[in-house]
ChimeraX commands (.cxc) that place a marker at each C-alpha (Angstrom):
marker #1 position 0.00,0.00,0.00 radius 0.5
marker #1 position 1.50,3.58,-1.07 radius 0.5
marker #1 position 1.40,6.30,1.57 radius 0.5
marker #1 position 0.06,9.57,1.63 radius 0.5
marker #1 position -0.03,12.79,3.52 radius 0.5
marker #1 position -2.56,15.30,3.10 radius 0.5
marker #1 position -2.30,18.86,4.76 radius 0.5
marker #1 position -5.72,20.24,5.59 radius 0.5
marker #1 position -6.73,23.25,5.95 radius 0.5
marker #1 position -10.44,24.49,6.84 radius 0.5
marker #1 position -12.25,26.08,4.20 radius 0.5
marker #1 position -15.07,28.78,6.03 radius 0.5
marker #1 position -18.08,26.35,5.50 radius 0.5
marker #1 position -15.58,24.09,8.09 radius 0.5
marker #1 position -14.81,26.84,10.42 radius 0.5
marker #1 position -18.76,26.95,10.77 radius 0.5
marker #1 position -19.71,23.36,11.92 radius 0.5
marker #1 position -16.12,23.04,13.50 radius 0.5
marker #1 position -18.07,21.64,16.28 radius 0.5
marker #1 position -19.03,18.79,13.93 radius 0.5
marker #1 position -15.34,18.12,12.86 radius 0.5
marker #1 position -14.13,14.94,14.39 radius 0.5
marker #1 position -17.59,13.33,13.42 radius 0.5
marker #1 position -16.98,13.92,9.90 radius 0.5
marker #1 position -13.47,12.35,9.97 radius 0.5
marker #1 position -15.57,9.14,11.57 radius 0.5
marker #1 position -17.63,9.62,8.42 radius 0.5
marker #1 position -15.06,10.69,6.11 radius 0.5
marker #1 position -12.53,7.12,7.34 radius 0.5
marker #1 position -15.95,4.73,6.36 radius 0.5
marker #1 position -15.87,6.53,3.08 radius 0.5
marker #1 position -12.11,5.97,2.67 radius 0.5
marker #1 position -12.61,2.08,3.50 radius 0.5
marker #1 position -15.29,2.10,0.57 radius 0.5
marker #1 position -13.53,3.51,-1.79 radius 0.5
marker #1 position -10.16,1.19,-1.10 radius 0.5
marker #1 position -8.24,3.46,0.91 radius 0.5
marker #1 position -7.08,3.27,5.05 radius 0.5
marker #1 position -7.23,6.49,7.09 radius 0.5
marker #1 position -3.94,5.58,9.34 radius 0.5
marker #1 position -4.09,8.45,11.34 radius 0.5
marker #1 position -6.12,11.97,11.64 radius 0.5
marker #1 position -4.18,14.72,13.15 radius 0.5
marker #1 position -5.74,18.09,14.33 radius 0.5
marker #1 position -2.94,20.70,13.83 radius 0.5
marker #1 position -1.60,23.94,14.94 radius 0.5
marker #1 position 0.35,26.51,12.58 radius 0.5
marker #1 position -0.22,26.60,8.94 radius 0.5
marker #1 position -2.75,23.78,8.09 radius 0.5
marker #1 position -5.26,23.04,10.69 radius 0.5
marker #1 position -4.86,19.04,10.57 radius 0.5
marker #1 position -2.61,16.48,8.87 radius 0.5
marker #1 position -4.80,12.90,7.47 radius 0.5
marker #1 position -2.76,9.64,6.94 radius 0.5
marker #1 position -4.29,7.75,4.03 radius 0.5
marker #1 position -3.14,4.81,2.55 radius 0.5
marker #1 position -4.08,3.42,-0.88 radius 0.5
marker #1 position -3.06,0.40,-3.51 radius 0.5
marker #1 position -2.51,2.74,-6.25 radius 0.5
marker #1 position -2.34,6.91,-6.88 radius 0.5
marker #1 position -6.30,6.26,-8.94 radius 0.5
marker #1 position -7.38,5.18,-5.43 radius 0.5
marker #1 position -5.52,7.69,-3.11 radius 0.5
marker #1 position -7.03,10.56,-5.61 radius 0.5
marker #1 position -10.45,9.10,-5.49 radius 0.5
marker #1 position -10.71,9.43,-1.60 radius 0.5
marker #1 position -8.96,12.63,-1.71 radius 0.5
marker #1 position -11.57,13.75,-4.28 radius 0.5
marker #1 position -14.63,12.38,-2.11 radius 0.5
marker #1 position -12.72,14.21,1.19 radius 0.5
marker #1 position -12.97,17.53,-0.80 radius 0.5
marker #1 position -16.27,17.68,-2.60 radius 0.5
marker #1 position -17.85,16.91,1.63 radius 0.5
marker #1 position -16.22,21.35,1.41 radius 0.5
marker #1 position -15.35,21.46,4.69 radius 0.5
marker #1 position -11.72,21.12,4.02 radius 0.5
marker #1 position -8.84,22.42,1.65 radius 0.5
marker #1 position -5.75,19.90,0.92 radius 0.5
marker #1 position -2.45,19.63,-0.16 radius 0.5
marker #1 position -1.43,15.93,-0.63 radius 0.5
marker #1 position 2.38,14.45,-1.22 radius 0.5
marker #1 position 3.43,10.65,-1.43 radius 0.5
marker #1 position 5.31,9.40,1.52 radius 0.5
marker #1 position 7.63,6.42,1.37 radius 0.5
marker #1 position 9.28,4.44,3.80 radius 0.5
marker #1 position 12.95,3.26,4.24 radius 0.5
marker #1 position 12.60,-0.07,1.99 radius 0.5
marker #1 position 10.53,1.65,-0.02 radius 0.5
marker #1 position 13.23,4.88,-0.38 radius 0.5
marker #1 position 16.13,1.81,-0.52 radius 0.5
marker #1 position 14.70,0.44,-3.87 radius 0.5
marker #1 position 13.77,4.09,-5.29 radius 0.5
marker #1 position 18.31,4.81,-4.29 radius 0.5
marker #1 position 19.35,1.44,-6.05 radius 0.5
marker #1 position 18.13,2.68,-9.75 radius 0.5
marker #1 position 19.55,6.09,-9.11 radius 0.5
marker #1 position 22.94,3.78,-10.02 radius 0.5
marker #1 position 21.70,1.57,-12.17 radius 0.5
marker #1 position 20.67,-0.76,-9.64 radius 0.5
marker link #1:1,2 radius 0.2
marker link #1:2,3 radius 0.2
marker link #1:3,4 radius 0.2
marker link #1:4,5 radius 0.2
marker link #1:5,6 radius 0.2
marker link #1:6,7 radius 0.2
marker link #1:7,8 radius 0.2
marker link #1:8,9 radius 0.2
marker link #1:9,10 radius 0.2
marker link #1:10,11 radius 0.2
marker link #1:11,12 radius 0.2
marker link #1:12,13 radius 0.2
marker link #1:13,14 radius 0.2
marker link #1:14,15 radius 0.2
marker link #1:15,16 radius 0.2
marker link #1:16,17 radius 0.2
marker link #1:17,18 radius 0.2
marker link #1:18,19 radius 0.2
marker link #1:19,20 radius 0.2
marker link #1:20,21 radius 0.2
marker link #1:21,22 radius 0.2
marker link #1:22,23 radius 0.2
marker link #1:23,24 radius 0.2
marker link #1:24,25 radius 0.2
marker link #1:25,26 radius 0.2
marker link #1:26,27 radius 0.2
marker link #1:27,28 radius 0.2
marker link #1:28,29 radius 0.2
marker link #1:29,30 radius 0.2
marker link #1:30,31 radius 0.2
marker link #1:31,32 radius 0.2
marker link #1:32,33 radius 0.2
marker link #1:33,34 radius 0.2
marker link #1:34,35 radius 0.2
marker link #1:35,36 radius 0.2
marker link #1:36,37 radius 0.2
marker link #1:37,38 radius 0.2
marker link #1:38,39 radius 0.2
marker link #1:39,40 radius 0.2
marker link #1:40,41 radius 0.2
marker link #1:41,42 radius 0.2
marker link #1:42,43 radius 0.2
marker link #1:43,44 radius 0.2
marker link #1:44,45 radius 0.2
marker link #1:45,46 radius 0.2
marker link #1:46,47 radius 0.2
marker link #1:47,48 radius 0.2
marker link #1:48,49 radius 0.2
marker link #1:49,50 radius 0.2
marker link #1:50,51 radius 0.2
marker link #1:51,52 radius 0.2
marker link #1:52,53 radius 0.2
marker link #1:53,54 radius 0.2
marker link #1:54,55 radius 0.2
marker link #1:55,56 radius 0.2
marker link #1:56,57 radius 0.2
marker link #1:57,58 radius 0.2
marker link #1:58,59 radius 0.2
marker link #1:59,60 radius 0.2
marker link #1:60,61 radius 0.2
marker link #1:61,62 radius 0.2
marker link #1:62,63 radius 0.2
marker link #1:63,64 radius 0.2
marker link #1:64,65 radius 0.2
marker link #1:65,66 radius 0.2
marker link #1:66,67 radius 0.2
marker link #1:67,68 radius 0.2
marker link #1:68,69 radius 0.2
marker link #1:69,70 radius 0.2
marker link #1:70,71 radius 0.2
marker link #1:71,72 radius 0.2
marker link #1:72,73 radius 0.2
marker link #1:73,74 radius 0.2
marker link #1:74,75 radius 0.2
marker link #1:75,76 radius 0.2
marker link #1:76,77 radius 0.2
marker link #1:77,78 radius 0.2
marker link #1:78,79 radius 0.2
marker link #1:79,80 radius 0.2
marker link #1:80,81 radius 0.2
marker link #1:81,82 radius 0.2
marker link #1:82,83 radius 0.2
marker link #1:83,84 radius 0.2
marker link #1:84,85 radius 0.2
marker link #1:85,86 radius 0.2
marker link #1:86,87 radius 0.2
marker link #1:87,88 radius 0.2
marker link #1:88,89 radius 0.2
marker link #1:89,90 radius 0.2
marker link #1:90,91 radius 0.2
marker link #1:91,92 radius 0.2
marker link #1:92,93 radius 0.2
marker link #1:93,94 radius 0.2
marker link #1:94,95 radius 0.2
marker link #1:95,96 radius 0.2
marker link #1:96,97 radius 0.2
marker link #1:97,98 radius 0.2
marker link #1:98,99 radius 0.2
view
């Protein structure tokens, strides 16, 4: 499964129903699992972006898809980059030579 990490920030209709906001990750993770994606982890943030979402998906179609879903709910803004982890980064090092 590929990792991502998507910044969020609260768009004003957000801000409104803030009150509502850790309900609608609940809702938001169900939708994830439909679609073929796992919400690892929901952060609620400080600074910059107002939380930081986990998501993991077999393929960039299905990562998008969520993402997509996440957005069009217009509660949130996002900014999403691919994560990878050591092995991952290891393989990714080996063809830099030719490996």
């Amino acid at each position: 499964m590929a990792t991502f990490i998507i910044n969020i920030k609260l768009s004003q209709q957000g801000i409104k129903d803030i009150d509502h906001t850790t309900k609608r990750a609940a809702i938001f993770k169900t939708e994830a699992k439909k679609l073929g994606a796992k919400v690892k982890e929901i952060f609620w943030t400080l600074g910059d972006h107002d939380g930081l979402l986990i998501l993991e998906a077999p393929d960039d179609e299905t990562a998008t898809a969520a993402i997509l879903h996440l957005a069009a709910m217009g509660n949130v803004h996002t900014s999403t980059c691919r994560a990878y982890t050591a092995a991952e980064m290891d393989k990714i090092v080996a063809k830099v030579h030719g490996g």
